[in-house]
C-alpha positions in Angstrom: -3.0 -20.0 -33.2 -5.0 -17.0 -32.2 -2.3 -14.0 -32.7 -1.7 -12.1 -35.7 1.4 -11.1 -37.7 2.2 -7.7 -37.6 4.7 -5.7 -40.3 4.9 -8.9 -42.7 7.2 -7.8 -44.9 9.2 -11.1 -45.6 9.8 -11.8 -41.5 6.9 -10.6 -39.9 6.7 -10.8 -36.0 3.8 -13.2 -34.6 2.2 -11.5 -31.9 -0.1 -13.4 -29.6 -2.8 -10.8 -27.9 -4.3 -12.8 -24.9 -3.6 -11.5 -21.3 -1.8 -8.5 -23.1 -2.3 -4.8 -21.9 -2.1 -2.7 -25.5 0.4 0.0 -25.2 2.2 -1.2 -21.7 5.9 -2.0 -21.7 6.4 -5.1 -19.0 9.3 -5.7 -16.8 13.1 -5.9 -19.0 11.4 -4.7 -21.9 14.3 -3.2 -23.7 12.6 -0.3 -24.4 12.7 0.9 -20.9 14.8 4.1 -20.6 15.7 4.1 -24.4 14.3 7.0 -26.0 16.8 9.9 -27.3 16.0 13.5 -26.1 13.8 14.7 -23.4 10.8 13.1 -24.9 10.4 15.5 -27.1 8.2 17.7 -25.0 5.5 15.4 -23.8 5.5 15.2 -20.1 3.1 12.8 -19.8 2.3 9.5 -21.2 -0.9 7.5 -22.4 -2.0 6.8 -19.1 -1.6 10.3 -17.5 2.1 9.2 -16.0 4.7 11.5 -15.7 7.8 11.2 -18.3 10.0 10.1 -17.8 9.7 7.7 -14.6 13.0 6.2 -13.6 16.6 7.6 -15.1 15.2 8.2 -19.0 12.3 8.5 -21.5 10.9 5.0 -22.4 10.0 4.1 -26.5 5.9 4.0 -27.1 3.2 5.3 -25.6 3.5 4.2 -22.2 6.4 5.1 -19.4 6.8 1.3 -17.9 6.0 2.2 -13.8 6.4 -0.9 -11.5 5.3 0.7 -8.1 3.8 -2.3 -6.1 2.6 -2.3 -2.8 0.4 -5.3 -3.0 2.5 -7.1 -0.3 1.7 -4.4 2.0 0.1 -5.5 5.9 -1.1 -4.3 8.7 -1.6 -6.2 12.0 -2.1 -5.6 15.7 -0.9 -7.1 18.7 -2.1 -8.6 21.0 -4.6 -9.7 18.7 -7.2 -10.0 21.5 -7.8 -7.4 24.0 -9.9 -6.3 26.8 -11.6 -2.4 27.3 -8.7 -0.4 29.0 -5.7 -2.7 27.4 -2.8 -1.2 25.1 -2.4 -2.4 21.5 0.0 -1.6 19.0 -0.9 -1.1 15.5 2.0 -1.9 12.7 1.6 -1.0 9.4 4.2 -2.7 6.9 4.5 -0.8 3.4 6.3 -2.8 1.4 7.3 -2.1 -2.4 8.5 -5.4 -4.3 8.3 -2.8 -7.8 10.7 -1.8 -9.5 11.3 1.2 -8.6 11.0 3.9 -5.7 7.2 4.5 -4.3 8.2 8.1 -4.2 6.1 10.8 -2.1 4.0 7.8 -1.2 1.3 8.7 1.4 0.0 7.2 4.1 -3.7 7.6 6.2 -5.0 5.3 9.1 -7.7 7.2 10.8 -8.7 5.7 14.3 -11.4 3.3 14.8 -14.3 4.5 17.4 -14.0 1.9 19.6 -10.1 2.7 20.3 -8.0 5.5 21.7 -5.1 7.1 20.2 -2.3 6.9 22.8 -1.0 10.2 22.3 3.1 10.6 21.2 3.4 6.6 20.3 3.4 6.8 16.7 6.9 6.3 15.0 8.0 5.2 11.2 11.3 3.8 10.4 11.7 6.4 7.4 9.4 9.4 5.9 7.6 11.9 8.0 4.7 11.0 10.8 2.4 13.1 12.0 -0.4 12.2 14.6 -3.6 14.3 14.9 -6.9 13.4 14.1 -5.3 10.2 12.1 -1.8 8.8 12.1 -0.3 10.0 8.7 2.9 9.2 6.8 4.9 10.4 4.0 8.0 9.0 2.7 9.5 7.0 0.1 9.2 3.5 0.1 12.0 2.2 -2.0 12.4 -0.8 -4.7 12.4 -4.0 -2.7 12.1 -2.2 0.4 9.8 -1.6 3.1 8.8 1.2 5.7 6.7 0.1 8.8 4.8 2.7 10.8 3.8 1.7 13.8 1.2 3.4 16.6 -0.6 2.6 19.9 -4.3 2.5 21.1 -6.2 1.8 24.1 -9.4 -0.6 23.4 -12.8 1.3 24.7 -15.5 -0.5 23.8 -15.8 -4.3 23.4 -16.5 -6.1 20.2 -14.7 -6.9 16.8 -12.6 -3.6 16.2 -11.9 -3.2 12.1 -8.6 -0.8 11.9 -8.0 0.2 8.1 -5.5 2.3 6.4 -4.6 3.0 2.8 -1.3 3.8 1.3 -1.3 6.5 -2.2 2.0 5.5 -3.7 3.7 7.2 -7.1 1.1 7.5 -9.9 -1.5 7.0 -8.0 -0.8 3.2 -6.5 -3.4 2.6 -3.7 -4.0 -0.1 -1.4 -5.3 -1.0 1.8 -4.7 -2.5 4.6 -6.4 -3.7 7.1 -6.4 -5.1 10.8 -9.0 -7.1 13.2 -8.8 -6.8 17.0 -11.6 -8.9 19.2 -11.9 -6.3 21.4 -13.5 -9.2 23.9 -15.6 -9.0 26.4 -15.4 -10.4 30.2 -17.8 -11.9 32.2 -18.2 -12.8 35.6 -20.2 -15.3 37.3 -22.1 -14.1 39.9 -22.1 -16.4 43.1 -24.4 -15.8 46.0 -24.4 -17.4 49.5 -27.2 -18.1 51.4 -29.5 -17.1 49.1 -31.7 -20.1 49.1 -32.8 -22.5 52.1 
């Protein structure tokens, strides 16, 4: 065995270190929400986190925080489009954490080779707000998801890359990303008579 024994004092406690964050409380850790008092004054834990996250203080060092938005997508459809044809962009934020991804935020700033189509962005919860980038704010709650949704008008042919990135609580980022083959057509050209 590689662990150690920690406290051996008749019935020490084996302890096996590999794959093991030092400090971090993991999910049903019964130290989760435990601690008496108000946290006796500190209002921020080992990592910088506000205390306490969730309804009470946690025991040691470390306020357990299960934001996770790794699950989070973006796509757009059609998926192929041609210069002067409408695509919708949907953003999925999903949270399978714990708890509440709250004051979470939102930015997707517009590709060149698309136009925003002016009024068409909507979210089913939070706040968005259109301008020089489609941004959201909102909560995204434990095991749920938001989607924010906007549309674009292709203007230049090619592969378009579409990328946004989501700030949850504590600092949670990820991003997201979408491909369009902005495609282009061509024509043959047929002439008659040209040649005897």
């Amino acid at each position: 065995m590689n662990g150690a024994v920690v406290g051996d004092h008749g019935g020490g406690i084996y302890v096996e270190p590999s794959g093991v964050t030092p400090y971090h409380l993991i999910r049903f850790s019964p130290a989760i929400d435990r601690a008496a008092g108000a946290g006796d004054g500190v209002s921020s834990d080992i990592d910088g986190q506000p205390r306490p996250i969730g309804p009470g203080y946690d025991l040691g060092a470390a306020e357990f925080n299960q934001v996770d938005l790794s699950l989070s997508y973006k796509r757009v459809r059609p998926q192929t489009a041609q210069v002067g044809d409408r695509v919708t962009y949907s953003i999925v934020l999903r949270n399978v954490g714990t708890v509440d991804a709250y004051n979470a935020v939102m930015l997707d700033p517009f590709s060149d080779q698309t136009s925003y189509v002016p009024s068409s962005a909507y979210a089913t919860a939070g706040t968005v707000t259109d301008g020089a980038a489609i941004e959201w704010k909102g909560t995204v709650v434990a095991g749920g998801a938001v989607t924010i949704s906007f549309q674009a008008v292709v203007n230049a042919p090619g592969m378009v890359r579409n990328q946004a990135t989501v700030v949850g609580t504590y600092g949670t980022t990820h991003t997201v990303t979408a491909w369009l083959n902005g495609q282009e057509v061509y024509l043959p050209l047929i002439f008659s008579n040209c040649c005897p």
